[in-house]
Each structure stands twice: as structure tokens, then as C-alpha cells.
N, CA, C and O atoms as a DFTB+ gen file, in Angstrom:
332 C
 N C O
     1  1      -4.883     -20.494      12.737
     2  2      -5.389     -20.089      11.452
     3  2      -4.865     -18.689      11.144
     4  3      -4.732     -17.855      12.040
     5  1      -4.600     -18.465       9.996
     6  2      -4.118     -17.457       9.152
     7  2      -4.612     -16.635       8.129
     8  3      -5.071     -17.374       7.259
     9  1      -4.746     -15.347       7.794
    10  2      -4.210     -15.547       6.499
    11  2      -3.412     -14.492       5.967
    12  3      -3.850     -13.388       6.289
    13  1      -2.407     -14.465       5.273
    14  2      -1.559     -13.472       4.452
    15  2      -1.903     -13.160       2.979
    16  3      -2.477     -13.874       2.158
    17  1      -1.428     -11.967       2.859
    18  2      -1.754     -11.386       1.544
    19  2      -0.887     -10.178       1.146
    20  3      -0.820      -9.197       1.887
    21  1      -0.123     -10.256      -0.198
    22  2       1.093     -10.087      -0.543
    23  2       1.329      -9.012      -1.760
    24  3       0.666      -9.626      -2.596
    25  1       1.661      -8.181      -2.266
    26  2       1.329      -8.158      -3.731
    27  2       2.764      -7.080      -4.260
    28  3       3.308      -6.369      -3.414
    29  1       3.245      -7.086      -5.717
    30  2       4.489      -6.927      -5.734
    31  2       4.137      -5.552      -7.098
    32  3       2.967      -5.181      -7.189
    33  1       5.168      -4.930      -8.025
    34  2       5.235      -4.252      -8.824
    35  2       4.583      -5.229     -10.124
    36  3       3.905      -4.816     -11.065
    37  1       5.048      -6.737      -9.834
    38  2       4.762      -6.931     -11.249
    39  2       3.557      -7.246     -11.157
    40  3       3.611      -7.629     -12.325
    41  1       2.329      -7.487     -10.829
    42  2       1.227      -7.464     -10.311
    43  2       0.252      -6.503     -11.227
    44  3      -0.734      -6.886     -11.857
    45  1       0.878      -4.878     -11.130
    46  2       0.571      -4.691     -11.535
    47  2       0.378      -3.721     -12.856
    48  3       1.308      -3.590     -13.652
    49  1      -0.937      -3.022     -13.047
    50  2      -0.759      -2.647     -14.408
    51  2      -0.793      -1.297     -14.601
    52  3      -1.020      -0.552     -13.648
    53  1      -0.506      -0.678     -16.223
    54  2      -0.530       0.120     -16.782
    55  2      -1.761       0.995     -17.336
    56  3      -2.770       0.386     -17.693
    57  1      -1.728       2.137     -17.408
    58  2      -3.102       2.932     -17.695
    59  2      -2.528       4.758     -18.350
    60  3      -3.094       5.846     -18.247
    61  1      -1.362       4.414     -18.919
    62  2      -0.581       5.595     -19.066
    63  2      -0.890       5.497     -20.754
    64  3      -0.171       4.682     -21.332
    65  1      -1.756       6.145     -21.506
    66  2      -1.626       6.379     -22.535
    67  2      -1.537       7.869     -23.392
    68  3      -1.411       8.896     -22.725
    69  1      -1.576       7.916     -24.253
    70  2      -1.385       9.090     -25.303
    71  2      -2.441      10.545     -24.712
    72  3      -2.276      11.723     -25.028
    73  1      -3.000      10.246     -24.230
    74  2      -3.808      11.560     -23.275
    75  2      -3.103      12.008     -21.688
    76  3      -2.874      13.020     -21.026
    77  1      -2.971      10.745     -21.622
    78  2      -2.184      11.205     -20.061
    79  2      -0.487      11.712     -20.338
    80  3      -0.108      12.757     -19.810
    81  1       0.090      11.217     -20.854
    82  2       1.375      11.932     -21.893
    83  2       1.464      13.446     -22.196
    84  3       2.468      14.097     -21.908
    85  1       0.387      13.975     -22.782
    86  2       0.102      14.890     -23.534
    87  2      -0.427      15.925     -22.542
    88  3      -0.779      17.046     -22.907
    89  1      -0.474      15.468     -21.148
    90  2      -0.851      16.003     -20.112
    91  2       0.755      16.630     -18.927
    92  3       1.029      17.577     -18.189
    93  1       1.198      15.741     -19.278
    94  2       3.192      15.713     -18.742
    95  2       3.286      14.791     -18.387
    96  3       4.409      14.478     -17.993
    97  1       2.239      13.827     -18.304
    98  2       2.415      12.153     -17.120
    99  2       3.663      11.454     -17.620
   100  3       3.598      10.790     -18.655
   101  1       4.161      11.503     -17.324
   102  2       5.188      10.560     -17.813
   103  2       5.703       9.059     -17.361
   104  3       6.596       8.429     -17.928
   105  1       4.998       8.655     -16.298
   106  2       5.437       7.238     -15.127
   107  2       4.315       7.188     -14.716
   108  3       3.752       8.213     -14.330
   109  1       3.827       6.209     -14.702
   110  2       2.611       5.336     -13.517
   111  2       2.697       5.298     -11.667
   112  3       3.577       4.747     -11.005
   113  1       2.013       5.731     -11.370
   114  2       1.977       5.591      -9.739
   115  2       2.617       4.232      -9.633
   116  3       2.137       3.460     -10.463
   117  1       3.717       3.600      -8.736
   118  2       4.349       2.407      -8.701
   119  2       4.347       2.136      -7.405
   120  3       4.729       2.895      -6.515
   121  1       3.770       0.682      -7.242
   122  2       3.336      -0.398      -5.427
   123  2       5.177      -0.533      -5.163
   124  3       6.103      -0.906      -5.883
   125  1       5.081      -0.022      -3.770
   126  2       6.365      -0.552      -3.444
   127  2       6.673      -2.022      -2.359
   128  3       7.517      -2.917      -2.311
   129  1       5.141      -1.528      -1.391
   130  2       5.235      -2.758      -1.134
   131  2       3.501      -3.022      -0.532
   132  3       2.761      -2.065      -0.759
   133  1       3.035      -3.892      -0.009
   134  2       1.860      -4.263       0.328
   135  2       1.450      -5.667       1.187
   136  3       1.649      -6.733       0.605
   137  1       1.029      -5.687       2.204
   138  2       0.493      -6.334       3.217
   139  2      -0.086      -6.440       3.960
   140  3      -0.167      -5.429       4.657
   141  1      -0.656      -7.266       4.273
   142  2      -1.484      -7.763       4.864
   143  2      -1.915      -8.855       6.128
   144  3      -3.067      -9.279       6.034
   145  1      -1.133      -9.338       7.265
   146  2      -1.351     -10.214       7.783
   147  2      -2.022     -10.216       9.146
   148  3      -2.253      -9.241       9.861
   149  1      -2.258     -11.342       9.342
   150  2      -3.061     -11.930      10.341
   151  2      -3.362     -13.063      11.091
   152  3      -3.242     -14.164      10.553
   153  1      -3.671     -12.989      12.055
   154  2      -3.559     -14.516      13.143
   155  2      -4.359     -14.688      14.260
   156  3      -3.784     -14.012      15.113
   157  1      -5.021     -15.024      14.606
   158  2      -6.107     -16.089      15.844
   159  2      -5.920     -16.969      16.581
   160  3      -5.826     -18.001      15.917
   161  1      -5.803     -17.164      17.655
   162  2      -5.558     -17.728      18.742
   163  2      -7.105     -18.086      19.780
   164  3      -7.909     -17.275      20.241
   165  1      -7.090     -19.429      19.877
   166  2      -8.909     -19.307      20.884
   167  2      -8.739     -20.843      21.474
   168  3      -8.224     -21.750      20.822
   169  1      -9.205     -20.970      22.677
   170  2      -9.885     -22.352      22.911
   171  2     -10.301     -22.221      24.221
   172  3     -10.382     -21.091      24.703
   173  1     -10.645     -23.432      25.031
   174  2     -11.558     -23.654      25.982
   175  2     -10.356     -23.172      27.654
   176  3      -9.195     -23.542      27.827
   177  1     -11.224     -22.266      28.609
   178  2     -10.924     -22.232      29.728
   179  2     -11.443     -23.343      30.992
   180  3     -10.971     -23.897      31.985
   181  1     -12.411     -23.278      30.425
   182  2     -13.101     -24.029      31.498
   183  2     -14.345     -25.118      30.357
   184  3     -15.374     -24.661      29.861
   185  1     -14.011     -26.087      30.247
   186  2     -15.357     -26.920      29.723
   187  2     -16.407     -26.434      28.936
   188  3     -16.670     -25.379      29.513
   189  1     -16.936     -26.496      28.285
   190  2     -18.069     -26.189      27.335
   191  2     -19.010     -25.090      28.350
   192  3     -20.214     -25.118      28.603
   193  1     -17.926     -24.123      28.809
   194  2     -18.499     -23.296      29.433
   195  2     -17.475     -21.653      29.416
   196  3     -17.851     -20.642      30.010
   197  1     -16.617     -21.714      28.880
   198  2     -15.709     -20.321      29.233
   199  2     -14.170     -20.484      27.940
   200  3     -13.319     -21.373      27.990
   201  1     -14.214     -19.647      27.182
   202  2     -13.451     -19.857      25.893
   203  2     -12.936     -18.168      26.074
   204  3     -13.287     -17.051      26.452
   205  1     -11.517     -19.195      25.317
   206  2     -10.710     -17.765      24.997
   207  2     -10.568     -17.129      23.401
   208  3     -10.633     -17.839      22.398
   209  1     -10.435     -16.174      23.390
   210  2     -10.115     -15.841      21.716
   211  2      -9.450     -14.250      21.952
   212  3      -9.808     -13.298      22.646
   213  1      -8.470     -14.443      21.150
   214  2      -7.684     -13.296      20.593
   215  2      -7.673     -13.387      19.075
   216  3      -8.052     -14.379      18.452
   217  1      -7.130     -12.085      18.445
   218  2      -6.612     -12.206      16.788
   219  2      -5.637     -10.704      17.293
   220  3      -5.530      -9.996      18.294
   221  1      -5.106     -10.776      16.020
   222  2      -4.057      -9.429      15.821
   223  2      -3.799      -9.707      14.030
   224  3      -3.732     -10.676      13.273
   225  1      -3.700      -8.026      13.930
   226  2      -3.703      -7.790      12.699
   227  2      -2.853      -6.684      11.725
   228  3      -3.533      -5.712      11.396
   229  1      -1.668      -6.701      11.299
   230  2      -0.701      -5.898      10.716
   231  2      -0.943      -5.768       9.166
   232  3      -0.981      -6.630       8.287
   233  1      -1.087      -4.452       9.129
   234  2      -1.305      -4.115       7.567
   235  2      -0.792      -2.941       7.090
   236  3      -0.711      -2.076       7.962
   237  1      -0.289      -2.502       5.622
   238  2       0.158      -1.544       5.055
   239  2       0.305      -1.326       3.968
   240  3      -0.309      -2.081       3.213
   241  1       1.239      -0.125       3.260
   242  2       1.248      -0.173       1.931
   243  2       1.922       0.991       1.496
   244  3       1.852       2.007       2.187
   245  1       2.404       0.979       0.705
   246  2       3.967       2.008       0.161
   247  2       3.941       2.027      -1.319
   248  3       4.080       1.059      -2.066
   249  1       3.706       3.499      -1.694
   250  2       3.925       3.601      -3.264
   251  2       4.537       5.041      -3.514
   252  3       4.770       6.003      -2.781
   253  1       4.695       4.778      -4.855
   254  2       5.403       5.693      -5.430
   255  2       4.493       6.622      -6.579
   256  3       3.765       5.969      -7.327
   257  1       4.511       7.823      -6.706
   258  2       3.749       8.707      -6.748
   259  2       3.920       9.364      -8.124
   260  3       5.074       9.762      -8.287
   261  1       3.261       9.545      -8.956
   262  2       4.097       9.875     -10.873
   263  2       4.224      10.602     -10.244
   264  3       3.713      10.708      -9.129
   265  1       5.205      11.582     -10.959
   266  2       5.305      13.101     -11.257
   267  2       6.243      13.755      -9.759
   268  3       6.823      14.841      -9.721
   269  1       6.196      13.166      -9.107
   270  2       6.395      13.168      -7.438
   271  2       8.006      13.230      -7.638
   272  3       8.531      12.206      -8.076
   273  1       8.997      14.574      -7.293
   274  2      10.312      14.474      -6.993
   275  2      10.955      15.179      -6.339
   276  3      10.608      16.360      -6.361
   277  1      12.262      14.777      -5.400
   278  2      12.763      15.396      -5.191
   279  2      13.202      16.546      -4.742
   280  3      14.347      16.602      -5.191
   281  1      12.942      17.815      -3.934
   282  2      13.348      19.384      -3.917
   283  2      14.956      19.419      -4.125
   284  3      15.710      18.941      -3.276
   285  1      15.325      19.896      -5.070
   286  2      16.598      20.242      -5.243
   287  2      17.101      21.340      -4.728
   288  3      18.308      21.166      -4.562
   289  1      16.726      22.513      -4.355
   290  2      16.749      23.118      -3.563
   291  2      15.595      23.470      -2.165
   292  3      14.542      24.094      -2.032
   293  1      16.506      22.669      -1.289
   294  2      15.738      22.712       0.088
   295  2      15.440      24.063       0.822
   296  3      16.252      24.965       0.619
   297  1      14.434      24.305       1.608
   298  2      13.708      25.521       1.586
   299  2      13.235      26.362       1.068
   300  3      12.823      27.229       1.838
   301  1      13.112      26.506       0.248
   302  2      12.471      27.408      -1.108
   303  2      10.798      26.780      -1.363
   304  3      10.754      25.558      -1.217
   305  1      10.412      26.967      -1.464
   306  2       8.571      26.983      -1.732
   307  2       8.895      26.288      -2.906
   308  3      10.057      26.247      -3.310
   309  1       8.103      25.816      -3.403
   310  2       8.120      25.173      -4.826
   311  2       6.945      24.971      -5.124
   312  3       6.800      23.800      -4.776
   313  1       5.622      25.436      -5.692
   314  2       4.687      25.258      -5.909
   315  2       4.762      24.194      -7.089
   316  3       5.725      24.211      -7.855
   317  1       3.210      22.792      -7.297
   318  2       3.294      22.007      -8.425
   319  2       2.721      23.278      -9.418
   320  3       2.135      24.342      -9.217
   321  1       3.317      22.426     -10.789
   322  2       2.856      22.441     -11.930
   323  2       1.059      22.222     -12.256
   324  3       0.520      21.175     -11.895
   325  1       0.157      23.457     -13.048
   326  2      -1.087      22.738     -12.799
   327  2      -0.569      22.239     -14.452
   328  3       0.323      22.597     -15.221
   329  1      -1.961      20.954     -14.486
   330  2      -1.691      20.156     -15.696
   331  2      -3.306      20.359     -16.161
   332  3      -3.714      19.858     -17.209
């Protein structure tokens, strides 16, 4: 038994309007990737008396960050922008 769980950019949605703009937002936080899986393993050692069970479980998740770029010049401090 299993189960997986998957999810992609087009998935999902938008929340960038005329206030967040007007703020400098310019791009939506963007999913790069996302997962989820899993698996179980179990049964009998000895007769209705001694059972095995394992599971294992791999999960993660990767995005992309508005406003988030680059240092074009490396080593130099760069403090953000407040908004």
C-alpha cells in the first residue's frame, strides 16, 4: 500500500493584484516542485502471534520566492528594499 502526492505550477493560483503592485510586487511566489511519498510493508512472523511492520516516508518542496534575485555583485552587503 501506498500513497503519492504530486503538485505542479499549474495547480496553482494567483493573488497579485493592484495593491500588491503598488507595493513593488511584481511576480507571485512560484511551486517548483512538491512531494510527497510513501510505502508499508507488514505481515505475519510467526502465526497469529508475532507480525512485522515497517513504512518509510520521503517528502519535500521547492519554490520560488517574488521579489527574490540574484547578487550581481558578490560580496558586497546588499540590504532588501523595505516596502
Amino acid at each position: 500500500m501506498s500513497a503519492d502526492e504530486y503538485s505542479t505550477r499549474a495547480l496553482q493560483s494567483s493573488n497579485l493584484d493592484s495593491a500588491l503592485i503598488a507595493r513593488g510586487v511584481t511576480t507571485n511566489p512560484k511551486l517548483r516542485n512538491l512531494y510527497d511519498y510513501g510505502a508499508a510493508l507488514g505481515g505475519p512472523i510467526m502465526r497469529d502471534k508475532l507480525w512485522f511492520f515497517t513504512s518509510g516516508r520521503s517528502w519535500g518542496t521547492q519554490s520560488d520566492v517574488a521579489g527574490l534575485y540574484f547578487q550581481q555583485t558578490p560580496g558586497h552587503l546588499v540590504l532588501p528594499r523595505r516596502i
